[in-house]
C-alpha positions in Angstrom: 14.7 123.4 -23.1 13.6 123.8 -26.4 14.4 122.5 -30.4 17.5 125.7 -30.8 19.3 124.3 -27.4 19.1 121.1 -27.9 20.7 121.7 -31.2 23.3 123.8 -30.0 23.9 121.0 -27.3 24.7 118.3 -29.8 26.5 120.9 -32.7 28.7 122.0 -29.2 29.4 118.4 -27.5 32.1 117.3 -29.6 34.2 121.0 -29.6 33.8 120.9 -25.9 35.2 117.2 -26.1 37.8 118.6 -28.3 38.5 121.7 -26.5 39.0 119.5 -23.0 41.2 116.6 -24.8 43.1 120.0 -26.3 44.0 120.9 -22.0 44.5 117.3 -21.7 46.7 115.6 -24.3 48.9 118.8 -24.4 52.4 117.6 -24.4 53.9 120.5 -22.9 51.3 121.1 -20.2 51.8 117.6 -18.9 55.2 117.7 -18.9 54.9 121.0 -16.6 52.7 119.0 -14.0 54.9 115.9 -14.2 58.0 117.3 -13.8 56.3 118.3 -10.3 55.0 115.5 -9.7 58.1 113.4 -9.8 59.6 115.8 -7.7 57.0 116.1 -5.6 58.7 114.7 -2.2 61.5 117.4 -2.4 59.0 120.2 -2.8 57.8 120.4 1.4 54.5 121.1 -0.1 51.8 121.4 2.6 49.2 118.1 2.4 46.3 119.8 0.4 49.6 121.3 -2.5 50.4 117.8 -2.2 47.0 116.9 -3.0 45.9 119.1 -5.3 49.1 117.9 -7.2 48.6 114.2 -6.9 45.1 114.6 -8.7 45.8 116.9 -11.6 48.7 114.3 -12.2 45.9 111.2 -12.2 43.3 113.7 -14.3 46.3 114.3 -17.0 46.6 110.2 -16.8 43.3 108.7 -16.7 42.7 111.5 -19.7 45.5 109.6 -21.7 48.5 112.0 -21.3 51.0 109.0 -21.7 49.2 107.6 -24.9 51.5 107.8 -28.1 50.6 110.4 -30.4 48.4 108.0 -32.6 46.6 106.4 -29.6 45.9 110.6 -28.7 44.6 111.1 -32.0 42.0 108.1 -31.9 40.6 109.0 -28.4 40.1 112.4 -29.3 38.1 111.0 -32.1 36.4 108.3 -29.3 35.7 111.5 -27.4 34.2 113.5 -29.9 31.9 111.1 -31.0 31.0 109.8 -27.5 30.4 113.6 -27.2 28.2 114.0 -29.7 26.3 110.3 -28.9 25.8 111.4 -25.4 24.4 114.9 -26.4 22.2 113.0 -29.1 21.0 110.4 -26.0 19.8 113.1 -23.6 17.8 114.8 -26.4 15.7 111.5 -27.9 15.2 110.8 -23.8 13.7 114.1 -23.3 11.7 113.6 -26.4 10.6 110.5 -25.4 9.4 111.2 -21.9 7.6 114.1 -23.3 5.7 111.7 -25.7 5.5 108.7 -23.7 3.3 110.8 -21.3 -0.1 108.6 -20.3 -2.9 110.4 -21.6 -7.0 109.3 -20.7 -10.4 111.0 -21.2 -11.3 108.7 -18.8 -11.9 110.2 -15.6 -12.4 106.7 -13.5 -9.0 105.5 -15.0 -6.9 108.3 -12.6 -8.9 107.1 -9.3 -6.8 107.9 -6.2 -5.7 111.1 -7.8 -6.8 114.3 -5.8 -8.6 117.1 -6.8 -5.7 119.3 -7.0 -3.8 116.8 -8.8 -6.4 116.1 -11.2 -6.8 119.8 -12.0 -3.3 119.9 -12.7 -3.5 116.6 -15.0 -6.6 118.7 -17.1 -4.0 121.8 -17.2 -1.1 119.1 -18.7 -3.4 118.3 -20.8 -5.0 121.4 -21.9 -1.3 122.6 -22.8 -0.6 120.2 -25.0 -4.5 120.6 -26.7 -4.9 117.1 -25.9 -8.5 116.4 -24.4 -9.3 114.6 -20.9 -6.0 114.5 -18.3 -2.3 114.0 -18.9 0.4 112.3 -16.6 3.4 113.9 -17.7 6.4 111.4 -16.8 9.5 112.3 -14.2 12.9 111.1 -15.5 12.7 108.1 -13.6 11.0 105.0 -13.5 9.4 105.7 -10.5 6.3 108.2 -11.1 5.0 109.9 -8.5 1.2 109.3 -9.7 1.8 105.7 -9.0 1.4 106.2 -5.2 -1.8 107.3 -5.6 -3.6 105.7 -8.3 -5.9 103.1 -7.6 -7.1 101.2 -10.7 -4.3 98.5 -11.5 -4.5 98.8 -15.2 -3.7 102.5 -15.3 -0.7 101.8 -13.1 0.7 99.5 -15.3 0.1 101.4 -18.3 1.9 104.4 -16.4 4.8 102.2 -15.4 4.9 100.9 -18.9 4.9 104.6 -20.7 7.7 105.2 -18.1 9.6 102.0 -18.2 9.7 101.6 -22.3 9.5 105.4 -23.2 13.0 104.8 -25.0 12.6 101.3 -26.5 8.9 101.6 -28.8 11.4 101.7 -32.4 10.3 105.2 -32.9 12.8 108.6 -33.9 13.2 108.9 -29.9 14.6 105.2 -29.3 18.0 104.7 -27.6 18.8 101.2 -28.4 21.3 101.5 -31.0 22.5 104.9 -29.6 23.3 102.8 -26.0 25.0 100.0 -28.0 27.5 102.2 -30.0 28.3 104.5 -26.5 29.0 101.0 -24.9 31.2 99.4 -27.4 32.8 103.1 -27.4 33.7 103.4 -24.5 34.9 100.0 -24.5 37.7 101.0 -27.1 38.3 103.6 -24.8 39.0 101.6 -21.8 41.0 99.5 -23.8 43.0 101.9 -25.4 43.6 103.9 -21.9 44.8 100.3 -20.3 41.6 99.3 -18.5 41.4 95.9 -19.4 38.6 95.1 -16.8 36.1 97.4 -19.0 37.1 96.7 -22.4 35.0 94.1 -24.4 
């Protein structure tokens, strides 16, 4: 990706929030699929009519399609901003796992490491005109590299670059951005009746 899309992504999150709680919340279109669904035994559909009906039904419900009109109005405000939260989450992790990338000039410290994977590491590194070899880290905790490395202290430091790349207190961490989702999402479950996810 690059700075444009993942500008776009978080400008677009919250109208695409909007635009599905639009489908979702309409009044009329529920009605339409409810009025089917209660009569849904007299209808002799065939079993996948019948399912296909059954889950459009739950997707209007669990969506909030019998909330009052206020409770509609403050999800699709929960929704927008979880929207935009969520678009704003992906982008600091895929700033962070760019930066938290372990970096050495030190040739002994990637021991274990091929020749083909080292000249790859020298290419990552080359890219980003840093000097010596670059691990560039996967979206998961588990990097690859770690198979194959043999000096403990690099491993850790590799683990460490992958396993705090979003908690250092820098522009890219997710800490606060995680809290407000949670207690979010939260007032969403409360407001569409889950009680066992609410605060």
């Amino acid at each position: 990706t690059d700075p444009t899309l993942q500008k776009i992504q978080e400008d677009e999150a919250p109208r695409l929030a909007a635009t599905q709680d639009a489908i979702y919340l309409n009044a009329e279109l529920f009605a339409r699929i409810k009025t089917l669904y209660d009569k849904r035994a007299s209808l002799h559909l065939d079993p996948e009519s019948q399912r296909l009906l059954w889950y459009q039904y739950q997707e209007f419900v669990k969506a909030g399609a019998l909330l009052s009109d206020a409770d509609k109005t403050k999800l699709k405000k929960i929704n927008e901003e979880d929207a935009s939260l969520e678009a704003q989450f992906m982008n600091k992790l895929l700033a962070a796992t760019k930066a938290g990338a372990y970096s050495t000039t030190d040739k002994v410290a990637l021991a274990g490491l091929s020749s083909a994977q080292m000249a790859t590491a020298a290419q990552d590194a080359k890219a980003r005109k840093d000097e010596g070899w670059l691990l560039p880290l996967q979206n998961t905790t588990q990097q690859p590299d770690l198979t194959f490395l043999s000096d403990r202290a690099t491993r850790k430091a590799l683990f460490e670059d992958s396993w705090n790349r979003c908690e250092r207190g820098d522009a890219n961490d997710t800490r606060s951005l995680i809290a407000h989702l949670a207690r979010l999402r939260a007032e969403k479950a409360a407001l569409l009746g889950y009680p066992n996810y609410a605060a």
